[in-house]
C-alpha positions as CSV (number, residue, x, y, z in Angstrom):
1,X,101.6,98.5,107.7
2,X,104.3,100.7,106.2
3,X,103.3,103.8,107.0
4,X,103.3,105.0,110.6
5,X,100.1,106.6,110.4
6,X,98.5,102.9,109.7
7,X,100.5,101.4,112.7
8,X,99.7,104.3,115.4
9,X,95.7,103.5,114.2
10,X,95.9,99.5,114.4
11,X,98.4,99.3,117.4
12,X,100.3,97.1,115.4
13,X,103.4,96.3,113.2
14,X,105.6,94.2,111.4
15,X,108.6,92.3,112.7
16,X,110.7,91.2,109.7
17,X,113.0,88.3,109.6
18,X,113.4,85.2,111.7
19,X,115.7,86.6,114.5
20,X,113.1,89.6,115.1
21,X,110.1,87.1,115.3
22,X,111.6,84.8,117.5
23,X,112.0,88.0,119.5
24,X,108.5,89.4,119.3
25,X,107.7,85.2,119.9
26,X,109.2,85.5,123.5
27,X,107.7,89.1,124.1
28,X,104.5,87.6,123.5
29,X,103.2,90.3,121.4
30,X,102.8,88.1,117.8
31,X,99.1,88.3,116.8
32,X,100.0,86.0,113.2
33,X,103.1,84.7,111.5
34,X,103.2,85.0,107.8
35,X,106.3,82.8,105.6
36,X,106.9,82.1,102.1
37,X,106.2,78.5,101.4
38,X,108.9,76.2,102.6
39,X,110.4,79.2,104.8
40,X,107.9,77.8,107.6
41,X,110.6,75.3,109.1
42,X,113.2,78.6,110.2
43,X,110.5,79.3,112.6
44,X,110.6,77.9,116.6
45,X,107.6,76.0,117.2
46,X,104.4,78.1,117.4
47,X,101.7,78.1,119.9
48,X,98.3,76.5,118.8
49,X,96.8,79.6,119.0
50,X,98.7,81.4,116.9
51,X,97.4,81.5,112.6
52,X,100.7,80.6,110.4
53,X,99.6,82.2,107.2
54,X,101.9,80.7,104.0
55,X,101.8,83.7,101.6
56,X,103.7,84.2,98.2
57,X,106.7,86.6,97.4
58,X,104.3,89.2,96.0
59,X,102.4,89.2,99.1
60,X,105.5,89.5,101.5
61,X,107.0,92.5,99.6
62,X,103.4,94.3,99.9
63,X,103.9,93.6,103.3
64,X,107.3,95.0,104.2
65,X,109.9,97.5,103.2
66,X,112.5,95.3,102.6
67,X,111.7,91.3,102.1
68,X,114.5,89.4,104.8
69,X,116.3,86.6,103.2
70,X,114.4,84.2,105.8
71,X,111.4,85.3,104.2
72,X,108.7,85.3,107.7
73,X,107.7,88.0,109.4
74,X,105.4,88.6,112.2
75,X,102.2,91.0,113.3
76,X,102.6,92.2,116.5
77,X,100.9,94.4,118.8
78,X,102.1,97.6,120.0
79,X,105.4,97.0,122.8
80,X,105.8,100.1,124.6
81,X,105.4,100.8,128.2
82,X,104.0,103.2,130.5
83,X,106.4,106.0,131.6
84,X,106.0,105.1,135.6
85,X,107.2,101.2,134.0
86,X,110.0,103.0,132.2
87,X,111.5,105.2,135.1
88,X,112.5,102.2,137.5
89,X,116.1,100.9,138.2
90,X,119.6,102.5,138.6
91,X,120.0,104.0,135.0
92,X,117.7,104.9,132.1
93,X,118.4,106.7,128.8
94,X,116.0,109.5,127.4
95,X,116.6,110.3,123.7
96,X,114.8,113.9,122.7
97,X,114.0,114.4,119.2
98,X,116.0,111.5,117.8
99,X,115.1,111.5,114.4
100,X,117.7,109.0,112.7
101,X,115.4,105.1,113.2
102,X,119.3,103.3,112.6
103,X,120.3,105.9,115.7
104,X,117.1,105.2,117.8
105,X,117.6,101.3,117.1
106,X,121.4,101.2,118.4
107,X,120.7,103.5,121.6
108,X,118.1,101.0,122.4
109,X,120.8,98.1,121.9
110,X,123.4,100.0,123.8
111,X,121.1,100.7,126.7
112,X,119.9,97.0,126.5
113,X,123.9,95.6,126.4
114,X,125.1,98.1,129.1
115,X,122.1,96.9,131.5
116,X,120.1,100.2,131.7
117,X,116.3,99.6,132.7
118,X,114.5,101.6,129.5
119,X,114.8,104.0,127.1
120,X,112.1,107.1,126.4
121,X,111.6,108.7,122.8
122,X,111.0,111.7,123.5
123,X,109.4,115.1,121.6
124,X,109.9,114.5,118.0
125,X,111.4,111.1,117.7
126,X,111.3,108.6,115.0
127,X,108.7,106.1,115.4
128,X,110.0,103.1,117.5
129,X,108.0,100.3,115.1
130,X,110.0,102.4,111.9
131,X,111.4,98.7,110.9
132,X,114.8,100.8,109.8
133,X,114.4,101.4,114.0
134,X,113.5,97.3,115.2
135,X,116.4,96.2,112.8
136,X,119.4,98.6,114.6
137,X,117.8,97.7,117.7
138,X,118.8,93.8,117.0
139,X,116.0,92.5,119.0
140,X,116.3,94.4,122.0
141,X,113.5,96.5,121.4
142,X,111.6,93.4,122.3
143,X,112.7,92.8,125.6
144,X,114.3,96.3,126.5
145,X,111.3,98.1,127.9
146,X,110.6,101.4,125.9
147,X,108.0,104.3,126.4
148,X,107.2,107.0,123.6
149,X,106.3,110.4,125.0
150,X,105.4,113.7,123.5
151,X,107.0,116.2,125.4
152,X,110.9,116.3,126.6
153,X,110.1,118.7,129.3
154,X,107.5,116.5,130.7
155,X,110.0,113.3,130.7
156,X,112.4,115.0,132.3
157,X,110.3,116.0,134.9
158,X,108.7,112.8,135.2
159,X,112.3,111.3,135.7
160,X,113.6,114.2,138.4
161,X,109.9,113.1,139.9
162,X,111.1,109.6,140.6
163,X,114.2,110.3,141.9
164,X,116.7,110.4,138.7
165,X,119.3,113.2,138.1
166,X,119.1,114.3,134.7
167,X,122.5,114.0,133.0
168,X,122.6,116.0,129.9
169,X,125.1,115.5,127.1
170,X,126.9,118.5,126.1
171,X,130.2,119.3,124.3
172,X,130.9,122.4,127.0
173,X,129.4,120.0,130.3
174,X,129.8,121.8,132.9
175,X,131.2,117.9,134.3
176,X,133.6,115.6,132.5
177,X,132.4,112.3,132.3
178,X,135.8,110.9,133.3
179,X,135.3,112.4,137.2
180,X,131.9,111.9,137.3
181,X,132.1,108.5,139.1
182,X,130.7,109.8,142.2
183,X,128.1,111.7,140.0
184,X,127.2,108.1,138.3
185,X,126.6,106.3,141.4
186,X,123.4,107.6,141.8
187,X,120.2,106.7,139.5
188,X,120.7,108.6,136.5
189,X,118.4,109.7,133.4
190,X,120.6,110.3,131.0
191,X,119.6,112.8,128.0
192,X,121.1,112.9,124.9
193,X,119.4,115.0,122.0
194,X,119.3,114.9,118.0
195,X,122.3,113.7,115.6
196,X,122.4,116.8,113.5
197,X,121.6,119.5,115.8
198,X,122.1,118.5,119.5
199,X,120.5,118.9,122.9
200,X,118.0,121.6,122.8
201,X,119.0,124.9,125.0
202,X,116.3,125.0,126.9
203,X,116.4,120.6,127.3
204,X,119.3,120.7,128.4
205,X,118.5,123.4,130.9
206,X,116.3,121.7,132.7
207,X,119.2,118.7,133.3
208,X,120.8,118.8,136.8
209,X,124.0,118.7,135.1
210,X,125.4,118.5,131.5
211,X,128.5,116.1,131.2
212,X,131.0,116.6,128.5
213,X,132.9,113.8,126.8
214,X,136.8,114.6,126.8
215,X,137.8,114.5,123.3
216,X,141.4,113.6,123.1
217,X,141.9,113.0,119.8
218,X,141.4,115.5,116.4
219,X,137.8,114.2,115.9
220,X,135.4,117.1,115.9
221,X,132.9,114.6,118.2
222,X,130.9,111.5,118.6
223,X,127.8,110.5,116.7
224,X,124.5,110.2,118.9
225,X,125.1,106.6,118.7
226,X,129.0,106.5,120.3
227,X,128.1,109.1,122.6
228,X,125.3,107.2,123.8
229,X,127.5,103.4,124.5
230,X,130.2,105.3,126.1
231,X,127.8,107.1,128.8
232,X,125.7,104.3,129.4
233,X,128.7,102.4,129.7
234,X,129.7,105.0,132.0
235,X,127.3,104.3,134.5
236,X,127.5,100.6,133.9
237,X,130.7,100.9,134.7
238,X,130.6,102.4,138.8
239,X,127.6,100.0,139.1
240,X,129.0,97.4,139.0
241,X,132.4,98.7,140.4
242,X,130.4,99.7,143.6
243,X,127.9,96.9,143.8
C-alpha cells in the first residue's frame, strides 16, 4: 500500500498513527484496524463490525513508510469527493500541479482552519493518500472535503461554472490582496500553482483576476504553503467581517 499505483487500483490506503485513525474512525471510511500487541488500548472503541487485526513490528513496517510511535494504523477506503460536492460554499482553494505532499497536506489544513468548503488537486498533483500528504494535513483531510482532478483548465472552468471567481496568485497581480476586500466578498476559487515554479501562464490566464501579496519586507516571497494561510485567511477574514 506504499506505492500509489497499488492505492489508485484497490481504492484504498493507510492511515498511520492514532490521531489519523481516530480521524478516518469519524469519517467512516476504516475498512480494518491493525496494532502492535498491547498498542490496542490507544484506540477509541471500535464498532463490532470492524476486524482489529494484532500484527507484529515486522508486519507494521511492511505496512507503512514510517512505523508511528502509537504503533496502529488503519485501512481505509478512498475519501475524495465529487467536483460538483467540492465547488459549494463561499470560498474553496484549487492547488494546480502541487507536487510537494508536506505542501498539499498544510493547504488542506489551512483551508480546513480558515473555514473554506474544499480543496481540488489539480493537473499534476501529488497523490492526496501520499501519507507524507495525510500527516501535513493533521487530520483534516478526513473531514475537509477534497476532489482530485486531471485537468486545471477544466477545474477552473468547472468553478467559474458554479459561480466562483477565479483568484489567481501572482507576484505581478494585477490586484493587491490588501484592497481586495470588496473583491473577497464574493465566492472565490482561489488558485495557487507549484512551489518551485509557480502558476502556469496560461492557468493563471484563465483566472478573472491574479492577486499579488505586498511584500514589505526583503524576503524574495512566500512559500506555497504561507501564501496559501494568508489568502485563505483573506477571505475568512471579510466573511466574517460582513456576515
Amino acid at each position: 500500500m506504499s506505492r500509489r499505483s497499488e492505492r489508485s487500483e484497490r481504492r484504498l490506503f493507510l492511515a498511520e498513527g492514532r490521531n489519523a485513525v481516530v480521524a478516518a474512525l469519524t469519517a467512516g471510511v476504516v475498512v480494518e484496524v491493525l496494532a502492535l500487541p498491547g498498542r490496542e488500548h490507544l484506540l477509541p472503541d471500535l464498532p463490532e463490525n470492524l476486524p482489529l487485526t494484532l500484527v507484529d513490528q515486522r508486519a507494521l513496517t511492511a505496512l507503512t513508510d514510517t512505523v508511528t510511535p502509537a504503533g496502529v494504523v488503519a485501512l481505509c477506503r478512498f475519501l475524495d469527493v465529487p467536483l460538483e460536492q467540492a465547488l459549494t460554499g463561499p470560498f474553496v482553494a484549487i492547488c494546480a500541479d502541487v507536487a510537494d505532499p508536506g505542501n498539499a497536506g498544510t493547504v488542506i489544513r489551512c483551508a480546513d482552519a480558515a473555514g473554506a468548503s474544499s480543496v481540488v488537486l489539480a493537473g499534476n498533483a501529488v497523490d492526496l493518500y501520499n501519507p507524507k500528504t495525510l500527516r501535513a494535513s493533521a487530520g483534516s483531510a478526513f473531514h475537509l472535503p477534497v476532489h482530485v482532478a486531471a485537468e486545471v483548465p477544466a477545474v477552473i472552468a468547472a468553478a467559474q461554472a458554479a459561480g466562483f471567481q477565479v483568484l489567481a496568485t501572482q507576484a505581478a497581480g494585477d490586484v493587491d490582496l490588501f484592497a481586495a476586500d470588496d473583491l473577497l466578498a464574493r465566492p472565490t476559487a482561489w488558485l495557487f500553482g507549484n512551489e518551485a515554479h509557480g502558476l502556469a501562464p496560461e492557468h493563471a490566464a484563465l483566472a478573472d483576476h491574479r492577486v499579488s501579496i505586498p511584500i514589505h519586507g526583503r524576503a524574495e516571497s512566500l512559500n506555497l504553503a504561507t501564501a496559501a494561510a494568508v489568502c485563505l485567511y483573506a477571505s475568512a477574514r471579510v466573511r466574517h467581517a460582513r456576515g
